[in-house]
MARPA-565835 format. One record per atom (N, C-alpha, C): residue in one letter; x negated, y, z. Coordinates in steps of 0.05 Angstrom, whole numbers, plus 5000, padded with zeros to 4 digits. Each point is the difference from the previous one (the first is absolute). Layout:
REM residues N
AXYZ ...
//
This chain:
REM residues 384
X181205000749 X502649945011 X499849845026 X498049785004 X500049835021 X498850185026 X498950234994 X498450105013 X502350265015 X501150104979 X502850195014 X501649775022 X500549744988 X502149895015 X498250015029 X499249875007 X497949975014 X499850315011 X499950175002 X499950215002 X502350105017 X502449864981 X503050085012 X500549865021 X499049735001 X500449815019 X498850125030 X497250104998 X498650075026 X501750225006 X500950174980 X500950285014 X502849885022 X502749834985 X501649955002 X499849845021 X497549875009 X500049825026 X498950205025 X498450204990 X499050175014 X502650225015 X501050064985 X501950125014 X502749875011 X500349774994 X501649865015 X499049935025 X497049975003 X499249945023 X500250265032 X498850244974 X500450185018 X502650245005 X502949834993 X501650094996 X501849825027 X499549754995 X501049755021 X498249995030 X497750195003 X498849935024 X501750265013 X500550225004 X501350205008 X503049865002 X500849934991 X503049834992 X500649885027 X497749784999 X500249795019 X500050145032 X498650205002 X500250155030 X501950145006 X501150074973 X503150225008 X501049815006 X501149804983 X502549775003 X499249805027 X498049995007 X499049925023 X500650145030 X498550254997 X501150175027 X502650045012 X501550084966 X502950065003 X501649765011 X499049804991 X501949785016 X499249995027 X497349965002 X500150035042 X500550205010 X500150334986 X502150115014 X502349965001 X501349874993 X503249925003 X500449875016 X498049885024 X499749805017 X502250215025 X501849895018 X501450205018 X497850075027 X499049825002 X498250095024 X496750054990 X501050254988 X495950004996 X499950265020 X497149975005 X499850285023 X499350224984 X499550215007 X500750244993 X496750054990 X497949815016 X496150034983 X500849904974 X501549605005 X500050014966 X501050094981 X502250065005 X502550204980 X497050284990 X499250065018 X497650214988 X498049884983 X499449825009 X497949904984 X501749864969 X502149795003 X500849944974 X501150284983 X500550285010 X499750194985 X498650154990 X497449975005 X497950044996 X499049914978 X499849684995 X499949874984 X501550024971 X502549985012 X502150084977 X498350224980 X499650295018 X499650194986 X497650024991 X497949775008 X496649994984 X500949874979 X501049824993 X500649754987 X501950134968 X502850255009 X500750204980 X498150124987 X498250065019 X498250264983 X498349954989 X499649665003 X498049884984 X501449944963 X502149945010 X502449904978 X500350294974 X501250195024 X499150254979 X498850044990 X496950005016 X497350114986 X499449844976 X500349694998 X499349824975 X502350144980 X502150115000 X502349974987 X499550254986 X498750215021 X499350314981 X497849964980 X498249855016 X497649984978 X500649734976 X502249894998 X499649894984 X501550084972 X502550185014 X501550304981 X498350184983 X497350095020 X498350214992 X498349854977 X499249715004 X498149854983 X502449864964 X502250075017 X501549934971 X500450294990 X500550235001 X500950224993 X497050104983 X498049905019 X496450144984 X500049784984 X500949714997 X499949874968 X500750094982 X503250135001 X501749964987 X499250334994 X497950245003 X499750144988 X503150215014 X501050055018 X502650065010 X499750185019 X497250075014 X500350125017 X496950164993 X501650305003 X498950234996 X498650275018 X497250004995 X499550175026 X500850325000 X501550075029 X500650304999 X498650135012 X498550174987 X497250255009 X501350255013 X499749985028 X499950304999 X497750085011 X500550245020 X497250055018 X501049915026 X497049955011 X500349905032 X497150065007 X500950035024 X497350015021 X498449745004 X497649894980 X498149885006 X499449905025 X498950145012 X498550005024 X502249855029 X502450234992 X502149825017 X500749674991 X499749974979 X501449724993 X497749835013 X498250124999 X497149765001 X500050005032 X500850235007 X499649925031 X502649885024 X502850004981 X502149804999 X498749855006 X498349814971 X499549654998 X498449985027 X498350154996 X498649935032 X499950015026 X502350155009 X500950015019 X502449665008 X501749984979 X501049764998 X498549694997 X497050054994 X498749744994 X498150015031 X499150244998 X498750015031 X501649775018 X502450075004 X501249915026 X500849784996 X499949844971 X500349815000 X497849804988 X497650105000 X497849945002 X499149865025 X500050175023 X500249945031 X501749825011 X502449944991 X501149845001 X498449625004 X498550054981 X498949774988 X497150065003 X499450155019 X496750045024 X498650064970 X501350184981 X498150034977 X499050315011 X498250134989 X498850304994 X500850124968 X501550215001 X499650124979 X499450255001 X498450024981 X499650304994 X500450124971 X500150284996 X501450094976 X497650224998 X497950004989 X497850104986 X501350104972 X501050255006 X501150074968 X499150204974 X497850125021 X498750284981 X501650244997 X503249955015 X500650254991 X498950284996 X498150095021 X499350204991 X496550004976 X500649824991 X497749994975 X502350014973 X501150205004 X501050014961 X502749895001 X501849805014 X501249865000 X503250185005 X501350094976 X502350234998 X501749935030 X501150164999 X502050005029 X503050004985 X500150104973 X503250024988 X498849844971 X501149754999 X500549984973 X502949874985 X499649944970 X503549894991 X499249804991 X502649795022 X499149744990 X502849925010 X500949725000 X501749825012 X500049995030 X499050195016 X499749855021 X501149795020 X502149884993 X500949775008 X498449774991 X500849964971 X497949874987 X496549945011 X499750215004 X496849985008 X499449895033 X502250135007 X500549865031 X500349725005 X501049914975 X501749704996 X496349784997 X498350234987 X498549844990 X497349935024 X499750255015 X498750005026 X501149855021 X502650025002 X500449825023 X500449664992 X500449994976 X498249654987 X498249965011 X497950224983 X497749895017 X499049955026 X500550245012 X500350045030 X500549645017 X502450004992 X501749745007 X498949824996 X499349984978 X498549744987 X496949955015 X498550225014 X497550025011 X500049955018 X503050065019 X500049945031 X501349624995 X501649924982 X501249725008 X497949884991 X497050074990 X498849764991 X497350025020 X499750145011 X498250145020 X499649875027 X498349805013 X500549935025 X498350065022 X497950214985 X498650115025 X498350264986 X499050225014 X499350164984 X502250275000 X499150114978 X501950184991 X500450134971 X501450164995 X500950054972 X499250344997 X498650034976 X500550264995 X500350094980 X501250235002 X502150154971 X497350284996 X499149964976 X498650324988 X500650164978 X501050195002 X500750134972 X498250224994 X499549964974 X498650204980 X499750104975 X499250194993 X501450214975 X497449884975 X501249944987 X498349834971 X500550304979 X499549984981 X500550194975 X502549954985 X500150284999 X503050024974 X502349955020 X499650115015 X502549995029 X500749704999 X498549755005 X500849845019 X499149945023 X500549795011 X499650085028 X499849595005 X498350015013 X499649645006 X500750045034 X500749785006 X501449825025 X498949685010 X498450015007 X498549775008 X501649925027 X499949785006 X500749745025 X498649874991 X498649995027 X497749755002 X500449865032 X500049745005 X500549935012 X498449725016 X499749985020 X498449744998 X501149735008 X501749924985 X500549784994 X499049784995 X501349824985 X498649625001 X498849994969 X500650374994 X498950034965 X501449774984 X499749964972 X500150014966 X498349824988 X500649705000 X498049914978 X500250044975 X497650044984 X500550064978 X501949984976 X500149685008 X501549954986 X503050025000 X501250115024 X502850005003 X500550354997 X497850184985 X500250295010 X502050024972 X499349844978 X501150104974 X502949945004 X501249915011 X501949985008 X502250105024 X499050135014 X501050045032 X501450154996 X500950254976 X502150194991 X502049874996 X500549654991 X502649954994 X501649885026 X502950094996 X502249925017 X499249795017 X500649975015 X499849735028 X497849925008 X497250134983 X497249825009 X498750165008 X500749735031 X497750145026 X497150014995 X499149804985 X497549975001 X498949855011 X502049755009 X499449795010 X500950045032 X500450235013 X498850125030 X503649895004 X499749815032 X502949915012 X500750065028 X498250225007 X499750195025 X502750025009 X500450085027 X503049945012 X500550424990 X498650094986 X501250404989 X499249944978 X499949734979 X501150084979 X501850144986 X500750134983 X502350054989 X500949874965 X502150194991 X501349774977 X498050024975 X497050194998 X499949994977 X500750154970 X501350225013 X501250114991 X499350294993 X498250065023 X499550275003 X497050134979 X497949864991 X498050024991 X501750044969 X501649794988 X501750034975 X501250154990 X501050245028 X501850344996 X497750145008 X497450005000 X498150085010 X500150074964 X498249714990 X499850094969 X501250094990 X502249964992 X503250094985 X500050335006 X499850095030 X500250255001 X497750154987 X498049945010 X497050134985 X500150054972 X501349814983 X499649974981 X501850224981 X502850015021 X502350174983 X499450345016 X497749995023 X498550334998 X499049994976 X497749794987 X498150104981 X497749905020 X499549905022 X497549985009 X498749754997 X497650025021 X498749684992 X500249895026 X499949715006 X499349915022 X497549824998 X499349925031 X497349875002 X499649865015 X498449825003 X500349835024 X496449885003 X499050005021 X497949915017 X499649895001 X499249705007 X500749845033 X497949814997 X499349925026 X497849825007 X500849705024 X500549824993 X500849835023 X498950005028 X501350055028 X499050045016 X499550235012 X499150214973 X499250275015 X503150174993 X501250084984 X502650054992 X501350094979 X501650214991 X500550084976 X500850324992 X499150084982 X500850244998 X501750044971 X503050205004 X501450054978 X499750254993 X499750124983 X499350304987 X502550034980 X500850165005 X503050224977 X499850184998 X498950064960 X499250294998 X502550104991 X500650215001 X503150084992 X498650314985 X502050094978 X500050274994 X501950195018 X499150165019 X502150055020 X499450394992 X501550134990 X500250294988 X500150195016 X497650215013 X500350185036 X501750144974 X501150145030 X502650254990 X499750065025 X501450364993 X499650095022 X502649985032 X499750125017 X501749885019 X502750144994 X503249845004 X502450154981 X499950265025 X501050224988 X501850235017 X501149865024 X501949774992 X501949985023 X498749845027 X497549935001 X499149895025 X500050205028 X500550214987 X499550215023 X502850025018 X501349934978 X502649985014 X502149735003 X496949804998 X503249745007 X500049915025 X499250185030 X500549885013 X502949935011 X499849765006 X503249934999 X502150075028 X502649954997 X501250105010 X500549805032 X498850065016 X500249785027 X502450065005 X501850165006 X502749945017 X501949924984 X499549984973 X503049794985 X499049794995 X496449965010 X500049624991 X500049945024 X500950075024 X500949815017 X502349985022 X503050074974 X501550045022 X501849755005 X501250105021 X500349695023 X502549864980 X500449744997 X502849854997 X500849895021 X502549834998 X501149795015 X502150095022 X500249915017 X502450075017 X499750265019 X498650054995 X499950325022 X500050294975 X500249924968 X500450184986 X502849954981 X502649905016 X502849874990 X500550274970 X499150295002 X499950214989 X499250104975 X497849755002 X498049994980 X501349664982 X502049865009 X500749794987 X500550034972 X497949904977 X500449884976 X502049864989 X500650054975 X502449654999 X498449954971 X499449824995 X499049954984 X500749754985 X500949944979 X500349814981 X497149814991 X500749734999 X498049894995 X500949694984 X499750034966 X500949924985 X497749724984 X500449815004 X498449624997 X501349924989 X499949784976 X501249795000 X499349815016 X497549955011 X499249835025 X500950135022 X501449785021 X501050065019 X498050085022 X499149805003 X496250015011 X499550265003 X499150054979 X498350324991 X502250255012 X501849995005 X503250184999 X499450005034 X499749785009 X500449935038 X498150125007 X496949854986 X498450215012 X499450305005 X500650114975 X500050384999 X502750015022 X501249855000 X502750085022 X500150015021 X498249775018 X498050005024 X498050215005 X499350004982 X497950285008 X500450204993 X502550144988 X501350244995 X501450015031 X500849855013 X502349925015 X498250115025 X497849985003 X497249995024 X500750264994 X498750104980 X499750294997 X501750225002 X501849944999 X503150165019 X501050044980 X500149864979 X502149994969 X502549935006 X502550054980 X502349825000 X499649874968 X500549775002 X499049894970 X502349844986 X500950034965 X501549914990 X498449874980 X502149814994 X497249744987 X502749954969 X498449984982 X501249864976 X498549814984 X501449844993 X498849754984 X499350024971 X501350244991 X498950084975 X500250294990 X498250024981 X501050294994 X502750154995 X502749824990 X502150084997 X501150145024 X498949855030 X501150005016 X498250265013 X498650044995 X498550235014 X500650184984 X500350034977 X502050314988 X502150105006 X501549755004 X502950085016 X499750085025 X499149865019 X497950125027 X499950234996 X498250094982 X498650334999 X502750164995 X502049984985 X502050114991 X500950065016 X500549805017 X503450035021 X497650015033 X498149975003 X499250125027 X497650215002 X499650105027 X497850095001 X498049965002 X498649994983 X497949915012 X496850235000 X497749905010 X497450255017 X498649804970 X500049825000 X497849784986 X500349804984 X498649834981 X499549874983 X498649874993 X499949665009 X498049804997 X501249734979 X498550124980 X501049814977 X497749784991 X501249784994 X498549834978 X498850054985 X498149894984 X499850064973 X500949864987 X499949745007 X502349744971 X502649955020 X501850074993 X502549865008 X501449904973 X502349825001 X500849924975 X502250104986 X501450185008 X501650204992 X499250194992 X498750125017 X499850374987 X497350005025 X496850034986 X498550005017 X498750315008 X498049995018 X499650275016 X499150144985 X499049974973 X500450284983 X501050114991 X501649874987 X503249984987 X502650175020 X499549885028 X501450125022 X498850325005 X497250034999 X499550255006 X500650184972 X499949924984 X500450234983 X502350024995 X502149875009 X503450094996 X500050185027 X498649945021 X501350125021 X497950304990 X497250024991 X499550314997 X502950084983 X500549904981 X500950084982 X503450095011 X501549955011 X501950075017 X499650265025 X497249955008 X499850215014 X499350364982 X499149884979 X499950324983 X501850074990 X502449784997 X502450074988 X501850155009 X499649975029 X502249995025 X497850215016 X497850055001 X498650235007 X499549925023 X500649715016 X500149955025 X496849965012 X499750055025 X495949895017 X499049794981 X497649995000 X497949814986 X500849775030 X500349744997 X500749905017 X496149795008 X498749935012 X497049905003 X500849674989 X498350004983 X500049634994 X497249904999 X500449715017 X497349934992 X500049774987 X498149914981 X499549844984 X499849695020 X500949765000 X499149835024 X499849624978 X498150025000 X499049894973 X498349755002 X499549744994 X497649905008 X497549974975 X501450264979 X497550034985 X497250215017 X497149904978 X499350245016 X500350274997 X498650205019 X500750284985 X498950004974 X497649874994 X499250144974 X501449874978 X502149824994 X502049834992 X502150204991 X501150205027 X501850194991 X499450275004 X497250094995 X499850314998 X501050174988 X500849854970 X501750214985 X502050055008 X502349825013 X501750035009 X499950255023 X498249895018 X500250195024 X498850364994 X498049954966 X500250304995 X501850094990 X502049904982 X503250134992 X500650085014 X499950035035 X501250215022 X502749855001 X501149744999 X502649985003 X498949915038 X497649865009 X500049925025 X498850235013 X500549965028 X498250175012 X497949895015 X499949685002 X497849895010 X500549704999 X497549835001 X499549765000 X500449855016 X502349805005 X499149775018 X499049754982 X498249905016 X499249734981 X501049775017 X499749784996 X500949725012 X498149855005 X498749975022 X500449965019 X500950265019 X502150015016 X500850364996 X498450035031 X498950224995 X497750045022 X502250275015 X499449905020 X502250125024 X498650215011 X497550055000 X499550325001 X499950154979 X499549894973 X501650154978 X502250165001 X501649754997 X502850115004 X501150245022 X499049945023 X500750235023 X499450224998 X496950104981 X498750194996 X502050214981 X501649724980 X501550154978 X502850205018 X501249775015 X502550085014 X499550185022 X497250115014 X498850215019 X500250224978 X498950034973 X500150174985 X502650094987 X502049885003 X502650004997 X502350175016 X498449885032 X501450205021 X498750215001 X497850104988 X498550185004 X501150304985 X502249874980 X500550214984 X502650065005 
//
């Protein structure tokens, strides 16, 4: 028991710490932008900041969702098929450049053509989630040198994933430990991170079925190995034909397409959340009607027209599920258009997948609402 508390205490100080250092730079910048005479370098630069300092806030906030959901036994991996070869050469194209960043070298030694399937069924998000840990974790602890990623085909269709890196390495004694939540390993390097990422590292390995492994030598560096059971299959029919459609993903909005104007409803009980999608519906050559609750956005849908549908998921009346399935349910009654709704939520997706496979949404916004998301949805909108 003394040993849990203690336990709870470090986690609970640990993430207050790295929850309040991102804090302090938003609430910081934002006030000296409010200054009336700032010039137009710092107004860039305190925006800048702002938006390192969010995405730091996010990133602790996802992984610390993903590290309660793999406790709590809650989150489930979805297999389909994917192209191998492409995912692996994703991570490395994205770590490359940010490898260089930080005067590192990487290279991606992968064996694909020694045995290593090109189609197999797995999570591949998941497995993505677990490479770019590592990845991440190799470049922020890394201060000279470089990192490299090797993959290779073991028996009984798994497949191992080595990062090795040369780092300030692993004393022995802190290796039996370095899987749990917040521990750096002692290391207070200015690319630390929260700690977090080695702990969804295990968690995920563990709910493939694989093993993990770890290296390391002080000084010279460390190497992580993840054997996974990853199942070749062959490539689906439809790759031959998904190339996608270029002239409806990029047609124009805003004021030179008045023709193409949206009206779209956009239903919060936070006012906040309601202004923002309203601002940037508004950019995008929308006309936008806003309600404070679900009652008020049914009546909305009733008595106007509307192209669109940006609902809550908790409001305290009648929330965005509840709202979408009266409004399907009126439309089959009444025989009237499927009208587009999107889910706008600050759960994560994998929080409300069931929801979003019932087919009552037609797509995801999440919260923090990412503004090329959204445009991509309302480009696909005018597109039809």
């Amino acid at each position: 028991l003394a040993e849990a508390v203690k336990a709870k205490t470090t986690f609970l100080n640990a993430v207050s710490h790295d929850l309040r250092s991102p804090l302090n730079a938003l609430t910081g910048f934002v006030d000296l932008l409010a200054a009336p005479d700032l010039e137009e370098e710092q107004r860039q630069s305190y925006v800048q900041q702002c938006r390192h300092a969010s995405g730091r806030l996010l990133e602790l906030i996802d992984s610390l969702l993903d590290l309660s959901r793999l406790h709590a036994g809650r989150l489930e991996l979805r297999p389909t098929p994917f192209d191998l070869h492409a995912a692996i050469e994703s991570q490395c194209t994205v770590y490359r450049h940010l490898a260089a960043e930080h005067d590192l070298e990487f290279t991606c030694t992968c064996g694909l053509e020694a045995g290593v399937p090109q189609w197999v069924e797995a999570d591949a998000t998941r497995l993505g989630q677990i490479l770019s840990n590592l990845l991440s974790n190799a470049i922020k602890y890394t201060q000279d040198g470089g990192i490299d990623l090797r993959v290779c085909t073991e028996l009984d269709d798994r497949i191992t994933f080595q990062v090795r890196d040369t780092g300030p390495g692993i004393p022995p004694e802190q290796q039996a430990h370095i899987f749990a939540a917040f521990d750096r390993a002692g290391y207070q390097g200015s690319r630390s991170g929260h700690g977090l990422g080695l702990a969804i590292v295990r968690e995920l390995t563990e709910l493939f079925g694989g093993e993990l492994a770890l290296e390391s030598t002080p000084g010279v560096g460390s190497t992580f190995s993840v054997t996974l059971p990853l199942t070749p299959v062959a490539a689906p029919e439809t790759e031959r034909d998904a190339a996608p459609d270029m002239e409806a993903a990029s047609l124009p909005l805003g004021e030179e397409t008045p023709a193409n104007t949206l009206h779209v409803l956009v239903a919060d009980d936070e006012q906040t959340n309601v202004f923002l999608a309203q601002v940037l519906l508004e950019q995008f050559g929308c006309t936008v009607t806003t309600a404070k609750n679900g009652t008020a956005a049914l009546e909305a849908w009733r008595t106007q027209r509307l192209d669109a549908l940006v609902l809550d998921r908790r409001m305290p009346d009648l929330d965005g599920v509840e709202l979408a399935e009266r409004i399907r349910t009126e439309e089959q009654v009444e025989g009237g258009p499927r009208v587009p709704i999107a889910l706008y939520t600050a759960y994560a997706r994998s929080e409300v997948e069931p929801v979003l496979e019932g087919g009552l949404f037609d797509t995801f916004l999440g919260k923090p609402l990412d503004s090329t998301e959204l445009r991509q949805w309302i480009e696909s909108l005018v597109g039809r």
